[in-house]
C-alpha positions as protocol buffer text, in pm:
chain_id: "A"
residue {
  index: 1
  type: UNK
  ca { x: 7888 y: -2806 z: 3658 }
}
residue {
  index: 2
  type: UNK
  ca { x: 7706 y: -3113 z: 3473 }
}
residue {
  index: 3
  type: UNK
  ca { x: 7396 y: -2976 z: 3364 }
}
residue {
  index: 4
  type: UNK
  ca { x: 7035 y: -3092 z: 3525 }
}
residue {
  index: 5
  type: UNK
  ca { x: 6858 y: -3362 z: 3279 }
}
residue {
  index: 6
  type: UNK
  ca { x: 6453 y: -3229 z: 3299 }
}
residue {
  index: 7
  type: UNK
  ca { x: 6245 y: -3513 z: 3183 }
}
residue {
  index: 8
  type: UNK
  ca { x: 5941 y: -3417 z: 2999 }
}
residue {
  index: 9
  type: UNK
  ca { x: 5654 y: -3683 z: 2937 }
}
residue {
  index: 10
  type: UNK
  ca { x: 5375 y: -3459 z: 2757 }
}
residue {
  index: 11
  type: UNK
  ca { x: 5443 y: -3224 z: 2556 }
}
residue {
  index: 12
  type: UNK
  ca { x: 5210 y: -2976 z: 2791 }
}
residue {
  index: 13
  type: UNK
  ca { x: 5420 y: -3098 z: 3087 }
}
residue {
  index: 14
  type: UNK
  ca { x: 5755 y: -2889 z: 2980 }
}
residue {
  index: 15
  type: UNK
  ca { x: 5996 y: -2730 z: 3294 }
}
residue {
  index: 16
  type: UNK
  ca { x: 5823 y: -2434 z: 3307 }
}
residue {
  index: 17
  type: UNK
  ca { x: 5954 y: -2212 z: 3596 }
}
residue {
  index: 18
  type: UNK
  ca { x: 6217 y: -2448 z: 3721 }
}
residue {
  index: 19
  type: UNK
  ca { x: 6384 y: -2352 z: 3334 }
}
residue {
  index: 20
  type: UNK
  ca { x: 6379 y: -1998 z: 3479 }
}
residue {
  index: 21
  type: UNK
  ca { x: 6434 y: -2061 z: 3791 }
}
residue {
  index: 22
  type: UNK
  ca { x: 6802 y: -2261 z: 3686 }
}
residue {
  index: 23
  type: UNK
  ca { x: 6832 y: -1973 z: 3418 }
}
residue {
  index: 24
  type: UNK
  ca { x: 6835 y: -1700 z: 3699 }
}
residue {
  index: 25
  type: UNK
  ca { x: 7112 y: -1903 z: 3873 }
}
residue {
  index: 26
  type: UNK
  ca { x: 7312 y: -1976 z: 3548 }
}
residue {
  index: 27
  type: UNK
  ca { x: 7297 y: -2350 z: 3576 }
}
residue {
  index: 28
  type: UNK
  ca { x: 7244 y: -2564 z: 3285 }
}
residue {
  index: 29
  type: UNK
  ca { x: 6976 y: -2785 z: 3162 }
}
residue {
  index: 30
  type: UNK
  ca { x: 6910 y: -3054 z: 2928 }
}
residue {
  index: 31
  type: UNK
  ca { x: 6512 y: -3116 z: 2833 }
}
residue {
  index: 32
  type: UNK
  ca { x: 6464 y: -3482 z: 2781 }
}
residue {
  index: 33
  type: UNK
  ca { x: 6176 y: -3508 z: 2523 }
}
residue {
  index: 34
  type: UNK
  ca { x: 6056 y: -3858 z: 2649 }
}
residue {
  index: 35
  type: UNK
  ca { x: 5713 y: -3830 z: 2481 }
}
residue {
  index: 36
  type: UNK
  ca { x: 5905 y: -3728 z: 2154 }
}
residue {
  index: 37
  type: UNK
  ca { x: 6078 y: -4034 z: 2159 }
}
residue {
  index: 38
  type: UNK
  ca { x: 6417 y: -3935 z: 2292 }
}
residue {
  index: 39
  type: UNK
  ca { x: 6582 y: -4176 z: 2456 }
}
residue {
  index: 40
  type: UNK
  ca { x: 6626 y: -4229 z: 2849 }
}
residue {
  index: 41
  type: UNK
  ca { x: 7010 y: -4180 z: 2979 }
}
residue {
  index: 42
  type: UNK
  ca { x: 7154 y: -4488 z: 3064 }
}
residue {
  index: 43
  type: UNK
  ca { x: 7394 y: -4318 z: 3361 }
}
residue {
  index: 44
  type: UNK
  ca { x: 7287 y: -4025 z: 3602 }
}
residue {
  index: 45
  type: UNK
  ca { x: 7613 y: -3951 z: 3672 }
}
residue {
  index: 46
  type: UNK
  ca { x: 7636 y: -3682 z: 3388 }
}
residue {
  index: 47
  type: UNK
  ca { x: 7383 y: -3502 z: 3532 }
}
residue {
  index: 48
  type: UNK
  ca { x: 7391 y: -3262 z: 3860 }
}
residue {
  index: 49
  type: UNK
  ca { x: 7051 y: -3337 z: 3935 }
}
residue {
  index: 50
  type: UNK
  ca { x: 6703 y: -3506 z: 3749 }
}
residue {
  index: 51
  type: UNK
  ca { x: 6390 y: -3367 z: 3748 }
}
residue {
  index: 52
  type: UNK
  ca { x: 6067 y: -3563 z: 3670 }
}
residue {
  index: 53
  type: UNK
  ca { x: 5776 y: -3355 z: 3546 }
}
residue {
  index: 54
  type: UNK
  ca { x: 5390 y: -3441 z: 3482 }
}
residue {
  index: 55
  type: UNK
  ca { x: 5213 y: -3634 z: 3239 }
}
residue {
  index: 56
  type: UNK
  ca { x: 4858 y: -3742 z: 3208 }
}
residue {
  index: 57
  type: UNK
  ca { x: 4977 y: -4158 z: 3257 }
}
residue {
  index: 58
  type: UNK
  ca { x: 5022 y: -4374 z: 3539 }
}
residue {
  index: 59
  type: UNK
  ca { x: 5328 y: -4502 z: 3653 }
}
residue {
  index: 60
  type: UNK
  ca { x: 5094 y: -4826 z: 3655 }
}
residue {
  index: 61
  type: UNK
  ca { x: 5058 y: -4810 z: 3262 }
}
residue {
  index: 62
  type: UNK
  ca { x: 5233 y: -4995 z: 3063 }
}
residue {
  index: 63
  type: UNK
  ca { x: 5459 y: -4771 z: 2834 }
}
residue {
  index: 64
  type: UNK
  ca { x: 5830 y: -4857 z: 2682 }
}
residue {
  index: 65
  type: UNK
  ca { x: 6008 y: -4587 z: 2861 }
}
residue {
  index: 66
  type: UNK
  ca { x: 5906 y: -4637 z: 3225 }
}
residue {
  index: 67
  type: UNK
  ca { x: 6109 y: -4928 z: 3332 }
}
residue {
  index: 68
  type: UNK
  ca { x: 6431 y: -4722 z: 3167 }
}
residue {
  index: 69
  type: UNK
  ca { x: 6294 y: -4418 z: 3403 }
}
residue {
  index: 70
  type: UNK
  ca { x: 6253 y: -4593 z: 3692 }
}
residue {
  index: 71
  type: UNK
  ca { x: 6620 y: -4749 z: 3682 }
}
residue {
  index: 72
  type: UNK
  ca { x: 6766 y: -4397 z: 3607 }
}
residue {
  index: 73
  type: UNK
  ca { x: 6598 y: -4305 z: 3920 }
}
residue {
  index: 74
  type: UNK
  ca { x: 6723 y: -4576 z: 4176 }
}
residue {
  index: 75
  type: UNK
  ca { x: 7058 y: -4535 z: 3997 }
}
residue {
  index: 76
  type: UNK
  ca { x: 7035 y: -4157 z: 4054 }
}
residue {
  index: 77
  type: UNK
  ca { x: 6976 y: -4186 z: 4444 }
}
residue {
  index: 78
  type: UNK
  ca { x: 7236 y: -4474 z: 4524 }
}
residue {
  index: 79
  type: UNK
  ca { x: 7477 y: -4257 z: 4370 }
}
residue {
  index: 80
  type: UNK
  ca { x: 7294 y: -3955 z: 4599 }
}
residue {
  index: 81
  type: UNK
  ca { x: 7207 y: -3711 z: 4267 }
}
residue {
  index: 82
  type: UNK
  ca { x: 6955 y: -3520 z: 4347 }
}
residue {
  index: 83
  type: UNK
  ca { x: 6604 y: -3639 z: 4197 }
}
residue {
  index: 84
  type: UNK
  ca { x: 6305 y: -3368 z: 4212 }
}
residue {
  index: 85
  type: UNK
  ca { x: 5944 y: -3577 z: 4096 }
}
residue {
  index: 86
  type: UNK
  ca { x: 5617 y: -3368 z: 4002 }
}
residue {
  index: 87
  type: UNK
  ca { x: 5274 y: -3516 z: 3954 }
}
residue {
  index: 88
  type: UNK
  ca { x: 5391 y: -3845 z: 3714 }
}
residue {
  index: 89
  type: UNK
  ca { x: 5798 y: -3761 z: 3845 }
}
residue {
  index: 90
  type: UNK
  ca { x: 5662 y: -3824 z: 4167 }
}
residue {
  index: 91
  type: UNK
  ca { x: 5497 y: -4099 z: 4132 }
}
residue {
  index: 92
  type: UNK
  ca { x: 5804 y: -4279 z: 3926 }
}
residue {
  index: 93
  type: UNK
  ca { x: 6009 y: -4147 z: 4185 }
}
residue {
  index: 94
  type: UNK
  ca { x: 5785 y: -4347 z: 4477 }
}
residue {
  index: 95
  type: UNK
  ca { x: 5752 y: -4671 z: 4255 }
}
residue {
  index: 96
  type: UNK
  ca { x: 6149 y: -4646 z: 4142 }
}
residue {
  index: 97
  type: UNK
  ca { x: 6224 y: -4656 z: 4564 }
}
residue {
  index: 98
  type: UNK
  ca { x: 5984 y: -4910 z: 4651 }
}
residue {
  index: 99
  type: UNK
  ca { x: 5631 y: -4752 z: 4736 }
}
residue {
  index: 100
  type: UNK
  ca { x: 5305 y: -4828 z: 4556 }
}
residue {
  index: 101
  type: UNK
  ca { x: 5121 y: -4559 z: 4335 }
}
residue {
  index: 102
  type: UNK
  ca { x: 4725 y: -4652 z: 4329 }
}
residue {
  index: 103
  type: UNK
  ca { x: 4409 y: -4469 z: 4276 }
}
residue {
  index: 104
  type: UNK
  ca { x: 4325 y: -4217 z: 4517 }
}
residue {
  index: 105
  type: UNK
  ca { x: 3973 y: -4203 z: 4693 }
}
residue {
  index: 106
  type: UNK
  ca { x: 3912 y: -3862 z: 4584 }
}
residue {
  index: 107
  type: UNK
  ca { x: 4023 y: -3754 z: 4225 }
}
residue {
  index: 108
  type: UNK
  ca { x: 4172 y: -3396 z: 4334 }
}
residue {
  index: 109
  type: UNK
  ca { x: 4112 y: -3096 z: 4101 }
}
residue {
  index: 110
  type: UNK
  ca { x: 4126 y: -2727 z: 4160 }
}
residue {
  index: 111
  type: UNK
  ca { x: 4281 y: -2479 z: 4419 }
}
residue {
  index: 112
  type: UNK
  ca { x: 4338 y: -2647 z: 4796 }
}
residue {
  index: 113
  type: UNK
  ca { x: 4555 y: -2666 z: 5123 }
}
residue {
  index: 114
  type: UNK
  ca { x: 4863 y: -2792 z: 5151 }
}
residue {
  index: 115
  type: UNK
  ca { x: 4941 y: -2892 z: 5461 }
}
residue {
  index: 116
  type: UNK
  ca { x: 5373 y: -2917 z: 5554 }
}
residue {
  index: 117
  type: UNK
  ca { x: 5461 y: -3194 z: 5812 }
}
residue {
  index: 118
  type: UNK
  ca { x: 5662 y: -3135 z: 6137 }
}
residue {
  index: 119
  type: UNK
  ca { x: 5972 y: -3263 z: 6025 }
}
residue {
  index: 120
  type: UNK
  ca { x: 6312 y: -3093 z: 6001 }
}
residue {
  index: 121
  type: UNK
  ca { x: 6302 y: -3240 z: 5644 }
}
residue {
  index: 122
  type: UNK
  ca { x: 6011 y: -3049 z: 5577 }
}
residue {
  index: 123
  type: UNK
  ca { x: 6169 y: -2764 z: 5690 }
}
residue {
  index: 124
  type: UNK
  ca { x: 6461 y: -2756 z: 5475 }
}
residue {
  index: 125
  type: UNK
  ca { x: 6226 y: -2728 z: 5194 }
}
residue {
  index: 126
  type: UNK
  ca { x: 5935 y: -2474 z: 5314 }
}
residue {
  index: 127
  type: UNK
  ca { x: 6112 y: -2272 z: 5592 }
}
residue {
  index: 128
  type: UNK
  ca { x: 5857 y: -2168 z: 5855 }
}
residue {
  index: 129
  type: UNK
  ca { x: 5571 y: -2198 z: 5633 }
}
residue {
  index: 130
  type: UNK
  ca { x: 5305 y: -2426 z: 5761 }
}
residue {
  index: 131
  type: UNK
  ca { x: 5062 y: -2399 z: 5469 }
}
residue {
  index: 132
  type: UNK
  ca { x: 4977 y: -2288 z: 5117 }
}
residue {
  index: 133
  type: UNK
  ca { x: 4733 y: -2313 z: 4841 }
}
residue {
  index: 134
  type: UNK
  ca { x: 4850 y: -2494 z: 4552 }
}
residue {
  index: 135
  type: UNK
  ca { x: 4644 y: -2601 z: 4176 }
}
residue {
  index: 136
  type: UNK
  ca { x: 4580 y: -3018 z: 4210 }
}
residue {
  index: 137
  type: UNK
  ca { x: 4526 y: -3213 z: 3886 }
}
residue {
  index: 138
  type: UNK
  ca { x: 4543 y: -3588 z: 3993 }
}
residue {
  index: 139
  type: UNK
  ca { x: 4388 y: -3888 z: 4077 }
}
residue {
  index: 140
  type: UNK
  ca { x: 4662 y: -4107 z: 4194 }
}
residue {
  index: 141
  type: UNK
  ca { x: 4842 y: -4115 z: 4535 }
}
residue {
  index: 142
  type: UNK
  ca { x: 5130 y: -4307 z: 4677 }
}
residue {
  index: 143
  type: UNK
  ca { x: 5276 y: -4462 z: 4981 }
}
residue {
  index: 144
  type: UNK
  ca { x: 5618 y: -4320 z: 5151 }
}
residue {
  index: 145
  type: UNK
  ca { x: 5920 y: -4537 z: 4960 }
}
residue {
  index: 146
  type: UNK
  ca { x: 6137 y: -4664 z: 5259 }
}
residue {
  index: 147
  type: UNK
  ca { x: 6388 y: -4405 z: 5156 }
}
residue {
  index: 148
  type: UNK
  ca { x: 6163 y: -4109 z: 5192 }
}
residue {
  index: 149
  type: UNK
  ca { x: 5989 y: -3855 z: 5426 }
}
residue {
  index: 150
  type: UNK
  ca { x: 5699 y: -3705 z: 5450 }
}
residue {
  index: 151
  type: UNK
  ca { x: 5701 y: -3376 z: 5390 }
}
residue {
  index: 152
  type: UNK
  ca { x: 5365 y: -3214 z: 5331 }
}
residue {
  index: 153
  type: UNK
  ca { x: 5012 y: -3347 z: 5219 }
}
residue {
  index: 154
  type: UNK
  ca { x: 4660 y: -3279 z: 5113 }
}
residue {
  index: 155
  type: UNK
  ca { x: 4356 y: -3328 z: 5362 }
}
residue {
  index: 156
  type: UNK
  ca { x: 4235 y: -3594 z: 5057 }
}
residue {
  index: 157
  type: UNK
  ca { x: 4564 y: -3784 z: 5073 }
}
residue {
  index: 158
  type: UNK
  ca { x: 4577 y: -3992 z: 5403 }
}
residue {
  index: 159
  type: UNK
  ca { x: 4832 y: -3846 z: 5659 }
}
residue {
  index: 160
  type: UNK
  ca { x: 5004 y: -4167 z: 5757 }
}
residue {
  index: 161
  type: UNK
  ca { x: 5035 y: -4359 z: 5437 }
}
residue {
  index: 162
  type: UNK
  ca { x: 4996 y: -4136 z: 5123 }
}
residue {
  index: 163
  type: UNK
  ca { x: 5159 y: -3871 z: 5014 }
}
residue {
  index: 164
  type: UNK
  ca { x: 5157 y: -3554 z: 4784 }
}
residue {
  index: 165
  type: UNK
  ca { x: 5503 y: -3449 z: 4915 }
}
residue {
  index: 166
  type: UNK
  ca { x: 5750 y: -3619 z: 5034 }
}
residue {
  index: 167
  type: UNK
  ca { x: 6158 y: -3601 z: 4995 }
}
residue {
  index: 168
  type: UNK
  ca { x: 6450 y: -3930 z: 4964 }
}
residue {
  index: 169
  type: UNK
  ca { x: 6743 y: -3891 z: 5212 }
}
residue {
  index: 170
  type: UNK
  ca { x: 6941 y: -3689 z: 4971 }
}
residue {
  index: 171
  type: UNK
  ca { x: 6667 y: -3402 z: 5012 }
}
residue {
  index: 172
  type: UNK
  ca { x: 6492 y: -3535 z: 4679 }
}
residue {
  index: 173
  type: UNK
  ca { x: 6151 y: -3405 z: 4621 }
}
residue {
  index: 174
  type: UNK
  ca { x: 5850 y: -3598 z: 4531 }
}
residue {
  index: 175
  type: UNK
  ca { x: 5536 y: -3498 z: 4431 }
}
residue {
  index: 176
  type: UNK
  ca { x: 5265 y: -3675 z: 4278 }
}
C-alpha cells in the first residue's frame, strides 16, 4: 500500500494521534514538513490518502506553498484519494473545492458541543453519536464546497452555510 502523505504547516501542528492511529494498523506515512521548507508533491497518486493538519495561517494569506496545496488537493479528489483537512487542512480543503474561508463572528476557543448532522454521511463517520465535546482554537469558518456535506457543526458556526465538519463525496473529512 502507497503510504499516506501527512502535511504539516507548524511545527506544533505535527500528526499526532492519527501517526498512532496508522501505526496501530501498520499503514505507512510520510510527514510533509511544509513549514520546513519541503516541497509540496506534484502528483497524489503516490499516496493512499492526504491529510491536512493545523497551522496558525489563513488559507486567505498569502504564502508560497498554498496555491501548490490547494492543486494537490483538487488533484487528490478528481482522482477520488482520500483527503482528511484539520483546522488550516480544512480550510485548504474548502477553498481547493470551491467554498470561501472568512472570519467567523465568534473567534472560538476552549471546550464546546459538537453537534453531528442527520445525514447518512455523517453517519459513516460518527456512528450513532449525536454529540461530543471537542477543544476549538479558531477564528475562521467556511462555506460547504459544492462537493461536500455537512457533517457536524458548532452552535457558533451557522447551520446552513458554515461549517466545522463537513466530508467531499469520496468520504473526505474537513475540518476547519
Amino acid at each position: 500500500m502507497k503510504p499516506v502523505a501527512i502535511f504539516r504547516h507548524s511545527q506544533t501542528e505535527g500528526p499526532g494521534y492519527i501517526a498512532t492511529f496508522l501505526d496501530a494498523r501498520r499503514i505507512n506515512f510520510q510527514v510533509v514538513k511544509v513549514d520546513a521548507g519541503e516541497r509540496v508533491p506534484a502528483d497524489p497518486r503516490q499516496f493512499s490518502g492526504l491529510v491536512l493538519m493545523g497551522g496558525p495561517m489563513s488559507v486567505n494569506d498569502v504564502l508560497p506553498w498554498i496555491p501548490e496545496v490547494l492543486g494537490l488537493v483538487q488533484k487528490a479528489v478528481d482522482a477520488d484519494i482520500p483527503v482528511l483537512g484539520h483546522c488550516l487542512g480544512g480550510q485548504l480543503m474548502a477553498k481547493a473545492l470551491g467554498g470561501r474561508v472568512m472570519r467567523n463572528g465568534v473567534k472560538e476557543i476552549g471546550w464546546g458541543p459538537v453537534t453531528i448532522e442527520e445525514n447518512a454521511r455523517a453517519r459513516e463517520w460518527f456512528g450513532a453519536r449525536r454529540e461530543f465535546c471537542a477543544f476549538h482554537w479558531h477564528g475562521e469558518t467556511f462555506t460547504i464546497p459544492p462537493k461536500a456535506t455537512r457533517i457536524a457543526g458548532s452552535p457558533y458556526c451557522a447551520r446552513t452555510k458554515r461549517s466545522r465538519w463537513a466530508s467531499t463525496s469520496a468520504c473526505n473529512a474537513m475540518s476547519r
